[in-house]
CHARMM-style PDB file with segment names, atoms N, HN, CA, C and O in Angstrom:
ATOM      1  N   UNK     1     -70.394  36.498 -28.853  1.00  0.00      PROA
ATOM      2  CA  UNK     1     -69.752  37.180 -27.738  1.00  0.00      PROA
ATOM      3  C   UNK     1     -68.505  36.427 -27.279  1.00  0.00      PROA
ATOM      4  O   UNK     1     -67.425  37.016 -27.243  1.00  0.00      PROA
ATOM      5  N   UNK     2     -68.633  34.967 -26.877  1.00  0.00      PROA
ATOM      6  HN  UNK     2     -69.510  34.488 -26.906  1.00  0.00      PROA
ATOM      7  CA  UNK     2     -67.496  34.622 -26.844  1.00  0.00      PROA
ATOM      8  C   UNK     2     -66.385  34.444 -27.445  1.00  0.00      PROA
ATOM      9  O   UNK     2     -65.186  34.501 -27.173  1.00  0.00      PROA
ATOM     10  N   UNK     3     -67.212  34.157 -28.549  1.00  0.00      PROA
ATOM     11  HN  UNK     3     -68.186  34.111 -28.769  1.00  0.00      PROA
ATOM     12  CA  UNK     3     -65.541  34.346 -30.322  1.00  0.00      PROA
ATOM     13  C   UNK     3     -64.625  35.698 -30.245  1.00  0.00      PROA
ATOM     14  O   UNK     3     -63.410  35.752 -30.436  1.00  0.00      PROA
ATOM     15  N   UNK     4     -65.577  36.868 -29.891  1.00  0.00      PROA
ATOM     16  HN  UNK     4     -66.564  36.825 -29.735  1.00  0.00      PROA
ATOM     17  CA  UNK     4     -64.871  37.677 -29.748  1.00  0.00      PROA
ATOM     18  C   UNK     4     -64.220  38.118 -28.681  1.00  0.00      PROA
ATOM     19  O   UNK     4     -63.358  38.947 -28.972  1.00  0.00      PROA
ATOM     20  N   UNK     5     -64.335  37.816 -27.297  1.00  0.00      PROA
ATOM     21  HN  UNK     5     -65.035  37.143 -27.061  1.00  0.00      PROA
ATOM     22  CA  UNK     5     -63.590  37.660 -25.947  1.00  0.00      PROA
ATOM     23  C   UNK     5     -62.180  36.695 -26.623  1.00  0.00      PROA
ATOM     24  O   UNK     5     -61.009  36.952 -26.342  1.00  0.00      PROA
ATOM     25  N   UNK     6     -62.470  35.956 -27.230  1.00  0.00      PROA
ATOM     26  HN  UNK     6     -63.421  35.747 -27.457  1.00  0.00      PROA
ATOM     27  CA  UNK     6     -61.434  34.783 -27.570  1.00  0.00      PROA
ATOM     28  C   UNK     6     -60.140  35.264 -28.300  1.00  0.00      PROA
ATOM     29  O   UNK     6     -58.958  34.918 -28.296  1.00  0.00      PROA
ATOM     30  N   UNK     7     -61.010  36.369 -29.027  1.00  0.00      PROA
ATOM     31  HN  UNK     7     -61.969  36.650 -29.030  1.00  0.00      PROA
ATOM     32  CA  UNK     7     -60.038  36.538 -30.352  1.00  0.00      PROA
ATOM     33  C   UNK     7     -59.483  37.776 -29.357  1.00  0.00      PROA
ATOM     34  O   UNK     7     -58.255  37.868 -29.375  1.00  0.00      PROA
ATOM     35  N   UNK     8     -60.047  38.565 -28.651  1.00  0.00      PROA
ATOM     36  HN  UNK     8     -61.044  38.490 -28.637  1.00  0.00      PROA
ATOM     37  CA  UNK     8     -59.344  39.436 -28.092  1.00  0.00      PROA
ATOM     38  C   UNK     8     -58.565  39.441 -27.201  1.00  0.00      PROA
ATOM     39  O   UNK     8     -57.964  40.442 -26.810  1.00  0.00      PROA
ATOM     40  N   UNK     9     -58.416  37.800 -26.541  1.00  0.00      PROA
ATOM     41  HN  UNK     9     -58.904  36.987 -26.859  1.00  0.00      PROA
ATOM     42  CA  UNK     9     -57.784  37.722 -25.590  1.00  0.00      PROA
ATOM     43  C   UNK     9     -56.391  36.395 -26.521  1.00  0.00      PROA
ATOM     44  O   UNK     9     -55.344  36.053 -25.972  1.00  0.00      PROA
ATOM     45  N   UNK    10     -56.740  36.025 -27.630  1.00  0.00      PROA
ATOM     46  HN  UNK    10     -57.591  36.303 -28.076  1.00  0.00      PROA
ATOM     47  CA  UNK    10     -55.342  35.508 -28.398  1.00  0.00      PROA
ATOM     48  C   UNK    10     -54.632  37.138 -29.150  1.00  0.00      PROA
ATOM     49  O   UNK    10     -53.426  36.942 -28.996  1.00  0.00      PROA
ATOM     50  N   UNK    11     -54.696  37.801 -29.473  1.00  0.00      PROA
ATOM     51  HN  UNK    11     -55.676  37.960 -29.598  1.00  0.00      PROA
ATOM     52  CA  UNK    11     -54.389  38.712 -29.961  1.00  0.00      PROA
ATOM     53  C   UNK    11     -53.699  39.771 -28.687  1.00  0.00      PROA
ATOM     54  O   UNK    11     -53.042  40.661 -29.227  1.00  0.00      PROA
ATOM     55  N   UNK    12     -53.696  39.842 -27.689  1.00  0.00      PROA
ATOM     56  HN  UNK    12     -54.230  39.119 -27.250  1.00  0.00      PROA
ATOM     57  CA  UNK    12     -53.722  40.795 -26.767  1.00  0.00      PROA
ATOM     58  C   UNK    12     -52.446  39.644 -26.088  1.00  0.00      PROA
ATOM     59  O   UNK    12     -51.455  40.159 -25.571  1.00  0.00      PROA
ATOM     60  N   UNK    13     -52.533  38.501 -26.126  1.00  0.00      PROA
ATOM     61  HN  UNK    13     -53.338  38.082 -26.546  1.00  0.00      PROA
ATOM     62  CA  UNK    13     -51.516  37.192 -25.278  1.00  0.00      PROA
ATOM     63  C   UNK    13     -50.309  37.089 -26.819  1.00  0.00      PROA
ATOM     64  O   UNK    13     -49.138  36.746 -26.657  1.00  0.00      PROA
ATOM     65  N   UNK    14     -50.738  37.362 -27.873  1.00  0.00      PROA
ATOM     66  HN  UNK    14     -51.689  37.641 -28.005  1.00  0.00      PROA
ATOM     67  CA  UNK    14     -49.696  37.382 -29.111  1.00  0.00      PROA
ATOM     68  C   UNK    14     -49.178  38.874 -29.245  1.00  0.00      PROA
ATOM     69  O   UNK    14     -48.138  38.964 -29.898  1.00  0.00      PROA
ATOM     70  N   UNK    15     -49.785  40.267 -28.672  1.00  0.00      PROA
ATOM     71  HN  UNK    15     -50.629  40.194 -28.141  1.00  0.00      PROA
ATOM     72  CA  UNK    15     -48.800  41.371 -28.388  1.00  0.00      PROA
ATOM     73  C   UNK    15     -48.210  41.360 -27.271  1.00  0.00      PROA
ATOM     74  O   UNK    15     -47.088  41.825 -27.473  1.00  0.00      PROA
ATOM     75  N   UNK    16     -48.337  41.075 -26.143  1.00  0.00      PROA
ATOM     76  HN  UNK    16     -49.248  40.697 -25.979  1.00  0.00      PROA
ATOM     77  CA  UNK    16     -48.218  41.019 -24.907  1.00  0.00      PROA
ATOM     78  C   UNK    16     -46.721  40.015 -24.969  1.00  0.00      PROA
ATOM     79  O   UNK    16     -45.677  40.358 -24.414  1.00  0.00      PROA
ATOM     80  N   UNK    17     -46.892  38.709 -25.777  1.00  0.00      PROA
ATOM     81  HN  UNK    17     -47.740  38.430 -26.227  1.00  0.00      PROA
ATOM     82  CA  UNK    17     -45.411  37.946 -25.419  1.00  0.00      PROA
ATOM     83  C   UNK    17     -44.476  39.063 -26.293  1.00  0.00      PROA
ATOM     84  O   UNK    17     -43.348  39.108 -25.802  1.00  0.00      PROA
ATOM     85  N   UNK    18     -44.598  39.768 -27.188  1.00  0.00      PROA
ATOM     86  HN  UNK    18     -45.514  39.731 -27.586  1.00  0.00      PROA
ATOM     87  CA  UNK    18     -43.975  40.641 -28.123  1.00  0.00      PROA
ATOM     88  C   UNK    18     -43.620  41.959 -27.523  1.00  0.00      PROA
ATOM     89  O   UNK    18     -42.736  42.668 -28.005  1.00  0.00      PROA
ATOM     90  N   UNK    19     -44.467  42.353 -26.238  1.00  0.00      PROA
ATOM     91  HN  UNK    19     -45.185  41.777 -25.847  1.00  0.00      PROA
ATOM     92  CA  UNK    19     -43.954  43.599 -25.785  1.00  0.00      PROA
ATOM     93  C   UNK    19     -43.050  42.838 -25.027  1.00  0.00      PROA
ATOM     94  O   UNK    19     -41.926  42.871 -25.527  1.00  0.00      PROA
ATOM     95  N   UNK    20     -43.141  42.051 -23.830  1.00  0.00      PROA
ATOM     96  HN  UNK    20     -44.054  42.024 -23.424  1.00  0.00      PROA
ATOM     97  CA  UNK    20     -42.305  41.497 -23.021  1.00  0.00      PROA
ATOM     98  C   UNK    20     -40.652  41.476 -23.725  1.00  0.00      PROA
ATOM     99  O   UNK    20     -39.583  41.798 -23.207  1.00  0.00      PROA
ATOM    100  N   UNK    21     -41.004  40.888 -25.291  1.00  0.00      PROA
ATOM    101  HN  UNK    21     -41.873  40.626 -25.712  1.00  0.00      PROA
ATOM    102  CA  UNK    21     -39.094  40.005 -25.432  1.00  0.00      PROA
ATOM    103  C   UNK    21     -38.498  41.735 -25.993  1.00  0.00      PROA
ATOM    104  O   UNK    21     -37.304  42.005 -26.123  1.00  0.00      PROA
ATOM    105  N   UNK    22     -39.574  42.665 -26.241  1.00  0.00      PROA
ATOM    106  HN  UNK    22     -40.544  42.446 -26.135  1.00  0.00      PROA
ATOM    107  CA  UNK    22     -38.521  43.816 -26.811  1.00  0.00      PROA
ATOM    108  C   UNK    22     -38.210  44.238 -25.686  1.00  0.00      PROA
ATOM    109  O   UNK    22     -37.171  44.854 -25.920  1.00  0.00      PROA
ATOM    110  N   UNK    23     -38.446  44.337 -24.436  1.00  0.00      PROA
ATOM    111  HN  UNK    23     -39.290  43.836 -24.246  1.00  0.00      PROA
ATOM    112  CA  UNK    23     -37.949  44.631 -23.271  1.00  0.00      PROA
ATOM    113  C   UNK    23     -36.654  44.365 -23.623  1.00  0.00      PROA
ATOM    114  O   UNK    23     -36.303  43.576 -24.500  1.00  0.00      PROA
ATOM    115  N   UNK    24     -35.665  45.306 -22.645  1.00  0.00      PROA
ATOM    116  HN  UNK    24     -35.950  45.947 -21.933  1.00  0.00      PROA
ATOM    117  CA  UNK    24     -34.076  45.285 -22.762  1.00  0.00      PROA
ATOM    118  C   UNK    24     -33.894  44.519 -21.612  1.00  0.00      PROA
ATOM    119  O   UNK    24     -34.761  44.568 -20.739  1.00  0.00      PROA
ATOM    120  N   UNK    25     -32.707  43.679 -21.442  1.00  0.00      PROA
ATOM    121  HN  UNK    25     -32.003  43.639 -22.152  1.00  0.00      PROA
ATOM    122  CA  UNK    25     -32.284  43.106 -19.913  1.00  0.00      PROA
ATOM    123  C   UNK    25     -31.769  44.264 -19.112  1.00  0.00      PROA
ATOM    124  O   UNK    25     -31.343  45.123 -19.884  1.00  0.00      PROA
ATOM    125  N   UNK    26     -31.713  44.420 -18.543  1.00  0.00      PROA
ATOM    126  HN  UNK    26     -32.059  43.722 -17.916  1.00  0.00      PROA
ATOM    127  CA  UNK    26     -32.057  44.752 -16.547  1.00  0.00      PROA
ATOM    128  C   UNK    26     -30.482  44.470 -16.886  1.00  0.00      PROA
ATOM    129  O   UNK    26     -29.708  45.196 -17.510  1.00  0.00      PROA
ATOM    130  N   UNK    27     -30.289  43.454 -16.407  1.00  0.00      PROA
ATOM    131  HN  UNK    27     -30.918  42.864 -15.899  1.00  0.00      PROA
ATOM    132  CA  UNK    27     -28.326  42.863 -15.829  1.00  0.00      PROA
ATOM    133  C   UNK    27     -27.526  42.950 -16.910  1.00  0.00      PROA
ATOM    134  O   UNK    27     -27.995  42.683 -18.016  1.00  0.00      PROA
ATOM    135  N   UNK    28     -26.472  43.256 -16.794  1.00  0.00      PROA
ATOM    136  HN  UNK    28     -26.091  43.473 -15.895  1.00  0.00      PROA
ATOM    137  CA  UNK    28     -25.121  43.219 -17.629  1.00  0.00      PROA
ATOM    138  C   UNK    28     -25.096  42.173 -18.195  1.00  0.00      PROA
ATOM    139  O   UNK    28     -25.089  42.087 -19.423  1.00  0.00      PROA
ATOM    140  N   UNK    29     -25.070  40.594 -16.931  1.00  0.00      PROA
ATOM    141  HN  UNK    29     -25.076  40.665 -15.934  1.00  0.00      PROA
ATOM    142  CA  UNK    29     -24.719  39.746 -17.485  1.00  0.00      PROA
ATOM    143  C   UNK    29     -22.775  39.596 -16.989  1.00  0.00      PROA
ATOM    144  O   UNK    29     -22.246  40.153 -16.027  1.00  0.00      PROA
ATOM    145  N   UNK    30     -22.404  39.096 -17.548  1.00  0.00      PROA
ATOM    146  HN  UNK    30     -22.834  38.644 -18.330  1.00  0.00      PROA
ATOM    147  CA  UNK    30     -20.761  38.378 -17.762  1.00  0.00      PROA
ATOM    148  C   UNK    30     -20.066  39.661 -18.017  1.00  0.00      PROA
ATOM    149  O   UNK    30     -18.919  39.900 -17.639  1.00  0.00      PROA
ATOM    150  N   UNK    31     -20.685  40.322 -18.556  1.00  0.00      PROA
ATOM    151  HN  UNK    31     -21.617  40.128 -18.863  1.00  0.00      PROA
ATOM    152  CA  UNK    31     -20.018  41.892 -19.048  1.00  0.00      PROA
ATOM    153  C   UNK    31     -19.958  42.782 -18.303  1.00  0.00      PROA
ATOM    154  O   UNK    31     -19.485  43.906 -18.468  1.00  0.00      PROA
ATOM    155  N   UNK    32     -20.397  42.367 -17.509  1.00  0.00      PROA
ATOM    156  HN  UNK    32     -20.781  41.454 -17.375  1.00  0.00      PROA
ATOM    157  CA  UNK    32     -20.060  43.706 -16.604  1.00  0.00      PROA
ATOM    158  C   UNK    32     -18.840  43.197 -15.221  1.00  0.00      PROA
ATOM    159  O   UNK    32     -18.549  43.954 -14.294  1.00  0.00      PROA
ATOM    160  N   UNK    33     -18.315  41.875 -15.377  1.00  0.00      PROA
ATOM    161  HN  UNK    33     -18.551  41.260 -16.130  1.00  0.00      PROA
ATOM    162  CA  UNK    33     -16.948  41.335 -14.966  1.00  0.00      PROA
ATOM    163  C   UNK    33     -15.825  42.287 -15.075  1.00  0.00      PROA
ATOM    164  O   UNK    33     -15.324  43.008 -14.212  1.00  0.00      PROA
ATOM    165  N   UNK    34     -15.485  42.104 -16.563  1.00  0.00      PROA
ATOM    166  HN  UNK    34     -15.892  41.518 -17.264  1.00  0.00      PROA
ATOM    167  CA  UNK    34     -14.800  43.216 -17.443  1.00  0.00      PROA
ATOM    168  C   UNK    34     -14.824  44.542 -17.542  1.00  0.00      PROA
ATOM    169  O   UNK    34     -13.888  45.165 -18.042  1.00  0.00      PROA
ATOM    170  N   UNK    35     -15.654  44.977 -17.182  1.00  0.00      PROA
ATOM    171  HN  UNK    35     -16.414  44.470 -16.776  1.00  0.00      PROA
ATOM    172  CA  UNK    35     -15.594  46.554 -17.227  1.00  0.00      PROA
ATOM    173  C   UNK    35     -16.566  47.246 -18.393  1.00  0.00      PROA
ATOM    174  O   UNK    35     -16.674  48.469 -18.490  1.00  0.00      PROA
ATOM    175  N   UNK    36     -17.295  46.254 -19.311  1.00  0.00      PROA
ATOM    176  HN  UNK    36     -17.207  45.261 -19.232  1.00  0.00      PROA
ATOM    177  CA  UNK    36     -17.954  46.770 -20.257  1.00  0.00      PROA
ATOM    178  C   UNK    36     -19.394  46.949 -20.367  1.00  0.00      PROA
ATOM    179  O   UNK    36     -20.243  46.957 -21.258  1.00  0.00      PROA
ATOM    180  N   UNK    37     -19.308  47.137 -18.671  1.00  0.00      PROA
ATOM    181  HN  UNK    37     -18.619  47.131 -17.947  1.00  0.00      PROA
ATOM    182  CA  UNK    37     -20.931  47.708 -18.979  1.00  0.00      PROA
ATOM    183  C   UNK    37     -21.668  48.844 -19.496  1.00  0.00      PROA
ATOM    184  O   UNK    37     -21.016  49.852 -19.769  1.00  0.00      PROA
ATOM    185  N   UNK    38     -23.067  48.843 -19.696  1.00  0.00      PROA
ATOM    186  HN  UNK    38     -23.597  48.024 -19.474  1.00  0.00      PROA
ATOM    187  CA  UNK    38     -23.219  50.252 -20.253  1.00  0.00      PROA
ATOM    188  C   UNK    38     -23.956  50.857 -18.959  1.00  0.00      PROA
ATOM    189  O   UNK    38     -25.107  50.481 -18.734  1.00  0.00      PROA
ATOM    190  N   UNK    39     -23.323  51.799 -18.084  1.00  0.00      PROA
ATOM    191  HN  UNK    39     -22.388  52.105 -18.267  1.00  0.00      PROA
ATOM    192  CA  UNK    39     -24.378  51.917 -17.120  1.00  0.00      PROA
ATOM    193  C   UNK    39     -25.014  52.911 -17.423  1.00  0.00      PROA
ATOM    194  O   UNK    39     -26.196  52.922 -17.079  1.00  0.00      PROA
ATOM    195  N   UNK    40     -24.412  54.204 -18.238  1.00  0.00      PROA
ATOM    196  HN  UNK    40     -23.452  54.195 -18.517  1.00  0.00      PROA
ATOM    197  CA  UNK    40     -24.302  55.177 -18.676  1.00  0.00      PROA
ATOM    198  C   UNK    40     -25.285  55.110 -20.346  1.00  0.00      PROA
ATOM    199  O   UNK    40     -25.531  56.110 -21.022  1.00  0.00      PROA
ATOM    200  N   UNK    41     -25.557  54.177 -20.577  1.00  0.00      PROA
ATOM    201  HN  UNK    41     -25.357  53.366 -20.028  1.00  0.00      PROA
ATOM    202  CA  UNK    41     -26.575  54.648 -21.767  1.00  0.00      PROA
ATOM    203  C   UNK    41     -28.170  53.548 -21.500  1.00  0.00      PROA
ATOM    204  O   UNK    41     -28.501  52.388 -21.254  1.00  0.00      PROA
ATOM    205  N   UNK    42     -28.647  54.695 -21.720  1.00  0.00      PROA
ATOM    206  HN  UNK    42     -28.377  55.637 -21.919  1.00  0.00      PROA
ATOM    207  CA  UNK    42     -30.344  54.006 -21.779  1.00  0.00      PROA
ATOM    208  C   UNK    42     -30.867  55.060 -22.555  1.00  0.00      PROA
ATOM    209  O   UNK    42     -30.369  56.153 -22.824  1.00  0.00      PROA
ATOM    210  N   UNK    43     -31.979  54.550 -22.882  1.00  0.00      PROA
ATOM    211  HN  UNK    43     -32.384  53.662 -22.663  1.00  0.00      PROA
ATOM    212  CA  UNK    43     -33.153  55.300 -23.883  1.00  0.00      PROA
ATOM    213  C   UNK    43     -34.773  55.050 -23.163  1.00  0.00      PROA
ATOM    214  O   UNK    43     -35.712  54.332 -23.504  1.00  0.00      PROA
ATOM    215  N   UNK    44     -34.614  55.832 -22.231  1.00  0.00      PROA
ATOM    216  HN  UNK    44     -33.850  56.416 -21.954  1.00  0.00      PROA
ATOM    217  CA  UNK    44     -35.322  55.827 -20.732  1.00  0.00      PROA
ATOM    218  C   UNK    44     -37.086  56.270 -21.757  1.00  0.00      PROA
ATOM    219  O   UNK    44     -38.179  56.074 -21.225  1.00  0.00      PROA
ATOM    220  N   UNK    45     -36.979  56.697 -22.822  1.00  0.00      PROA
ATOM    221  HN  UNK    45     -36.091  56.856 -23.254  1.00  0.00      PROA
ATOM    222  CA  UNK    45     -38.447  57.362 -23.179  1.00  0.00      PROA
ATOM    223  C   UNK    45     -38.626  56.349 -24.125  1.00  0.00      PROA
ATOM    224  O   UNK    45     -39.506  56.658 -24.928  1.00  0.00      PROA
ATOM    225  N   UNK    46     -38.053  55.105 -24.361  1.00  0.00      PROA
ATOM    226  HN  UNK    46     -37.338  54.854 -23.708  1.00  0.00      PROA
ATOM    227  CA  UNK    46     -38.484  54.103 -25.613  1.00  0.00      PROA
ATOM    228  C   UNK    46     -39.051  52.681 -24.061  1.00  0.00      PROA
ATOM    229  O   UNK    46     -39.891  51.793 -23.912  1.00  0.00      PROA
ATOM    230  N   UNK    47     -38.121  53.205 -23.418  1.00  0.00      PROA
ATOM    231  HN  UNK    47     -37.439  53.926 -23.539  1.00  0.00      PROA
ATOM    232  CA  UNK    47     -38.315  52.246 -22.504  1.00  0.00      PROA
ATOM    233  C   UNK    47     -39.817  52.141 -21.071  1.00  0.00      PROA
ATOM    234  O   UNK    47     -40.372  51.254 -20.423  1.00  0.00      PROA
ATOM    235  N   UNK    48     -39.900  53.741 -21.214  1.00  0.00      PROA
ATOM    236  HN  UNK    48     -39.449  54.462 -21.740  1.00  0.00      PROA
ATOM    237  CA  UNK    48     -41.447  53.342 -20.619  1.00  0.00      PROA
ATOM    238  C   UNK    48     -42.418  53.937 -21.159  1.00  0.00      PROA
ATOM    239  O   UNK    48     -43.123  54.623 -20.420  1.00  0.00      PROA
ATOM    240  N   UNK    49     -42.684  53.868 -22.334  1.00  0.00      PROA
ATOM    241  HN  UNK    49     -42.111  53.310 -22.934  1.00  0.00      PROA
ATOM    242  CA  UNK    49     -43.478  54.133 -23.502  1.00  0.00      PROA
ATOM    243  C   UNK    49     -43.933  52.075 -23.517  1.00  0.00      PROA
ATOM    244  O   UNK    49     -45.082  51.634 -23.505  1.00  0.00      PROA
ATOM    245  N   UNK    50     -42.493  51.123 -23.548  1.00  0.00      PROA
ATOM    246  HN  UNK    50     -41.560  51.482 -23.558  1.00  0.00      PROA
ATOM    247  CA  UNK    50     -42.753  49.844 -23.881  1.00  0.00      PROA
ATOM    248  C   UNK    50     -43.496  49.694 -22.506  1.00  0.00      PROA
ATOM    249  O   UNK    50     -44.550  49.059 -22.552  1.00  0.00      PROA
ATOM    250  N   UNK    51     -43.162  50.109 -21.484  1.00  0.00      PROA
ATOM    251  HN  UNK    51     -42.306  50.625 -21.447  1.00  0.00      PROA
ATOM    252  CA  UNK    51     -43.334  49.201 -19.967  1.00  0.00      PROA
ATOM    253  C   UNK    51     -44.965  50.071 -20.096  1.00  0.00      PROA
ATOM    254  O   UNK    51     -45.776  49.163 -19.917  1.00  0.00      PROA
ATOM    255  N   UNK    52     -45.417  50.826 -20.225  1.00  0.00      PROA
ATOM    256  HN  UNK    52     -44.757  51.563 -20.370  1.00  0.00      PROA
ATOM    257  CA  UNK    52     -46.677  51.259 -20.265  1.00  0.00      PROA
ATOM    258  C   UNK    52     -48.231  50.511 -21.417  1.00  0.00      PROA
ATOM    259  O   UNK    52     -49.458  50.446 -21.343  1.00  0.00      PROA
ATOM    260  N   UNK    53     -47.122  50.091 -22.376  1.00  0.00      PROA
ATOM    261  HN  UNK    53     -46.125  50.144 -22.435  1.00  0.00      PROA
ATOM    262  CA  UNK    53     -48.042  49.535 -23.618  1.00  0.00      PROA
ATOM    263  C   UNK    53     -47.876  47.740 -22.911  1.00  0.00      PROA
ATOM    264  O   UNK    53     -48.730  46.950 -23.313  1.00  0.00      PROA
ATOM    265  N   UNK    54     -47.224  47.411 -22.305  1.00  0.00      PROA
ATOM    266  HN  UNK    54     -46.530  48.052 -21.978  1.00  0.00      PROA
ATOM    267  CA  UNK    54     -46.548  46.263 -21.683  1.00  0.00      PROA
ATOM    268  C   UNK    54     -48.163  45.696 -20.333  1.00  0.00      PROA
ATOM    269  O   UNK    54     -48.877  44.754 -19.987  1.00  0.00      PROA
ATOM    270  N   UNK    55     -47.850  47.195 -20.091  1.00  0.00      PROA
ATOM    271  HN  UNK    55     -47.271  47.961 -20.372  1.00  0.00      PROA
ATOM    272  CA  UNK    55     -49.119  47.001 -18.556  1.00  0.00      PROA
ATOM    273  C   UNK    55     -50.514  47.152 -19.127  1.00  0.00      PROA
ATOM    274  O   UNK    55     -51.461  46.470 -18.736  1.00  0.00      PROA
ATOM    275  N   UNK    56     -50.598  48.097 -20.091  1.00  0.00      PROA
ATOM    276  HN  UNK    56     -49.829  48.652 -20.408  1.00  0.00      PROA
ATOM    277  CA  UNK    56     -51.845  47.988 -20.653  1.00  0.00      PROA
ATOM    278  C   UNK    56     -52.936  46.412 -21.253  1.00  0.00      PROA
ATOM    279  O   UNK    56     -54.023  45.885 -21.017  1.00  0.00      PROA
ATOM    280  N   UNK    57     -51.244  46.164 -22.473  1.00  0.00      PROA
ATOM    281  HN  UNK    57     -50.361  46.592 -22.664  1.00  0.00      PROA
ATOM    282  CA  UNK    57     -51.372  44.447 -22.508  1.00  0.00      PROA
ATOM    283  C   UNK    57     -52.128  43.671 -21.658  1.00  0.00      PROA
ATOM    284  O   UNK    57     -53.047  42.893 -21.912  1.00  0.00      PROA
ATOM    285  N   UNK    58     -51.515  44.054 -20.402  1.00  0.00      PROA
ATOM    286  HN  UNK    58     -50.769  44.686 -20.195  1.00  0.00      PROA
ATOM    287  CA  UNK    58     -51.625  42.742 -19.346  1.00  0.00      PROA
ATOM    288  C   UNK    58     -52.819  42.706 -18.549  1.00  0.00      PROA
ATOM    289  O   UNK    58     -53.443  41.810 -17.981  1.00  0.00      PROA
ATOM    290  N   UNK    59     -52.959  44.036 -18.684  1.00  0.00      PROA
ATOM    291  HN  UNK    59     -52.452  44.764 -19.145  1.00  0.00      PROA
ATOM    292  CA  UNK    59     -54.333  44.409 -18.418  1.00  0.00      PROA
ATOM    293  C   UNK    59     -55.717  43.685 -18.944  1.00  0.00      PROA
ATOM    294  O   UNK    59     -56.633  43.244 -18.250  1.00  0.00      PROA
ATOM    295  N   UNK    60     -55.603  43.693 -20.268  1.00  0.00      PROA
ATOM    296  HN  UNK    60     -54.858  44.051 -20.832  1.00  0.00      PROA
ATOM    297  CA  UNK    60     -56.284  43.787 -21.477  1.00  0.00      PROA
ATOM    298  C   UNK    60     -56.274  41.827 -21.096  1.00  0.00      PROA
ATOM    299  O   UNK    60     -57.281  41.317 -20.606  1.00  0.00      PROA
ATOM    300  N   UNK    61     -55.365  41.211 -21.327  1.00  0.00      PROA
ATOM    301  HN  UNK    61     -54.547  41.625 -21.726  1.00  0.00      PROA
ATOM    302  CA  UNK    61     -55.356  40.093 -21.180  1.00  0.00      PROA
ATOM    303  C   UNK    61     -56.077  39.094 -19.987  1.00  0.00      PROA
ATOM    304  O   UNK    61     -56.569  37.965 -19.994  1.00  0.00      PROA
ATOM    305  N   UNK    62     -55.789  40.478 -18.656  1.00  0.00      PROA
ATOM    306  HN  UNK    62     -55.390  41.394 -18.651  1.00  0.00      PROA
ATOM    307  CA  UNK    62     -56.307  39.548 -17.727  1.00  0.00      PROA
ATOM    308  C   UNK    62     -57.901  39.535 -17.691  1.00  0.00      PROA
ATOM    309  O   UNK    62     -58.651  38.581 -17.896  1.00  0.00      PROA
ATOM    310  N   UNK    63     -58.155  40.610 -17.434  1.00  0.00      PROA
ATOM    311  HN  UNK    63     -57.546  41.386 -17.267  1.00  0.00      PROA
ATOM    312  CA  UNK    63     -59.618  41.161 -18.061  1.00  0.00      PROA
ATOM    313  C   UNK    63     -60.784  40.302 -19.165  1.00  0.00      PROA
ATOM    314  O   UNK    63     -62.014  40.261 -19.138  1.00  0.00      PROA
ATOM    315  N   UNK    64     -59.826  39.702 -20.057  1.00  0.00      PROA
ATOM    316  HN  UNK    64     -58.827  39.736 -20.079  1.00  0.00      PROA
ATOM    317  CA  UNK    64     -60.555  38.690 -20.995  1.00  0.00      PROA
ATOM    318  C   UNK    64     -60.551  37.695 -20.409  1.00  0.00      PROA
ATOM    319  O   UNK    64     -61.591  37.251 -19.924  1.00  0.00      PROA
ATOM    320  N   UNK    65     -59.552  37.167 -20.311  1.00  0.00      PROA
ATOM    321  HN  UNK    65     -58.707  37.528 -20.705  1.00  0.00      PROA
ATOM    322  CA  UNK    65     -59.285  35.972 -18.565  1.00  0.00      PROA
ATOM    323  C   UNK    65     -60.652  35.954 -18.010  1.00  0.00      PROA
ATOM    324  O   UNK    65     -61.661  35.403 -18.450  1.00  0.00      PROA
ATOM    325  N   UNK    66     -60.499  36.577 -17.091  1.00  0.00      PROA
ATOM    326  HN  UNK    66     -59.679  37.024 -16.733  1.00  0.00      PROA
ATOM    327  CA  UNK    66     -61.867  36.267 -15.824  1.00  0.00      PROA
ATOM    328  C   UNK    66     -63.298  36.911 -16.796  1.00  0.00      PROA
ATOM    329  O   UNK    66     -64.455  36.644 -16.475  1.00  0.00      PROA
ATOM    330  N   UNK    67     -63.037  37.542 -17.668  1.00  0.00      PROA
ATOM    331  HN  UNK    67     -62.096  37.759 -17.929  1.00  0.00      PROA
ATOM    332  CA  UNK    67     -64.595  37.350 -18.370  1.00  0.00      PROA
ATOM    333  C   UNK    67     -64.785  35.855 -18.790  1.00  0.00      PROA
ATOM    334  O   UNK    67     -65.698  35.121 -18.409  1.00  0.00      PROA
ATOM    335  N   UNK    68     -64.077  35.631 -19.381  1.00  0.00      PROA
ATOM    336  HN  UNK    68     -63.336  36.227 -19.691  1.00  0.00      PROA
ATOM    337  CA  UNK    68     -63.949  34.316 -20.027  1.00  0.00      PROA
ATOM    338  C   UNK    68     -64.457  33.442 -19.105  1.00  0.00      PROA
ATOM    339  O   UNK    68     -65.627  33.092 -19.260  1.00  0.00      PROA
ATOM    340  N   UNK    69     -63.889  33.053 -18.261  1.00  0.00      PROA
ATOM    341  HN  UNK    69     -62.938  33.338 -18.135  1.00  0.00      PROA
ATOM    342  CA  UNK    69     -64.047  32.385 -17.110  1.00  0.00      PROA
ATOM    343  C   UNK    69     -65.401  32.474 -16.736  1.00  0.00      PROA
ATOM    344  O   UNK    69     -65.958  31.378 -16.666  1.00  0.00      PROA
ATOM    345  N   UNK    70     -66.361  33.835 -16.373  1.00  0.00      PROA
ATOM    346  HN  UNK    70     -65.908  34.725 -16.429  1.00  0.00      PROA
ATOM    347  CA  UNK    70     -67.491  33.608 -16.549  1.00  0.00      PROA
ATOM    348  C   UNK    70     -68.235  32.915 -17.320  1.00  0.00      PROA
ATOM    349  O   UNK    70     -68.985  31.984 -17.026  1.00  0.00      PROA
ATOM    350  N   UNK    71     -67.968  33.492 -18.545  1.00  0.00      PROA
ATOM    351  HN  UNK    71     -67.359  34.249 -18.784  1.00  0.00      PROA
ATOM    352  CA  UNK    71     -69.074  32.721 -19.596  1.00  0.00      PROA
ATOM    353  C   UNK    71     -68.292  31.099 -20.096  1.00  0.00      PROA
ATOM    354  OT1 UNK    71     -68.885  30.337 -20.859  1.00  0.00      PROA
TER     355      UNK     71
END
């Protein structure tokens, strides 16, 4: 029981850092000084398709967490 809390909670913390970095940045950044921001393009249905599989993750992770913690 616990091997498998274990493995489900390294596997779920190894998708979870992987949904996080495909996340897009939020801020311009330096670029948007210049005039070259994009304010005008997003891909709003790739983007909370990720933020939904993102929360599920975290879910999934914390959940093994405090089981864990029990046993």
């Amino acid at each position: 029981m616990k091997f498998t809390l274990l493995l489900i909670e390294f596997i779920s913390a190894i998708l979870l850092t992987i949904a996080v970095l495909l996340h897009t940045a939020k801020g311009e950044g330096i670029g948007a000084i210049g005039g070259h921001a994009r304010m005008f393009h997003s891909q709003k249905g790739l983007e909370d398709g990720l933020n939904r599989v993102t929360t599920v993750l975290a879910i999934i992770f914390v959940i093994s967490a405090g089981v864990l913690g029990v046993f």
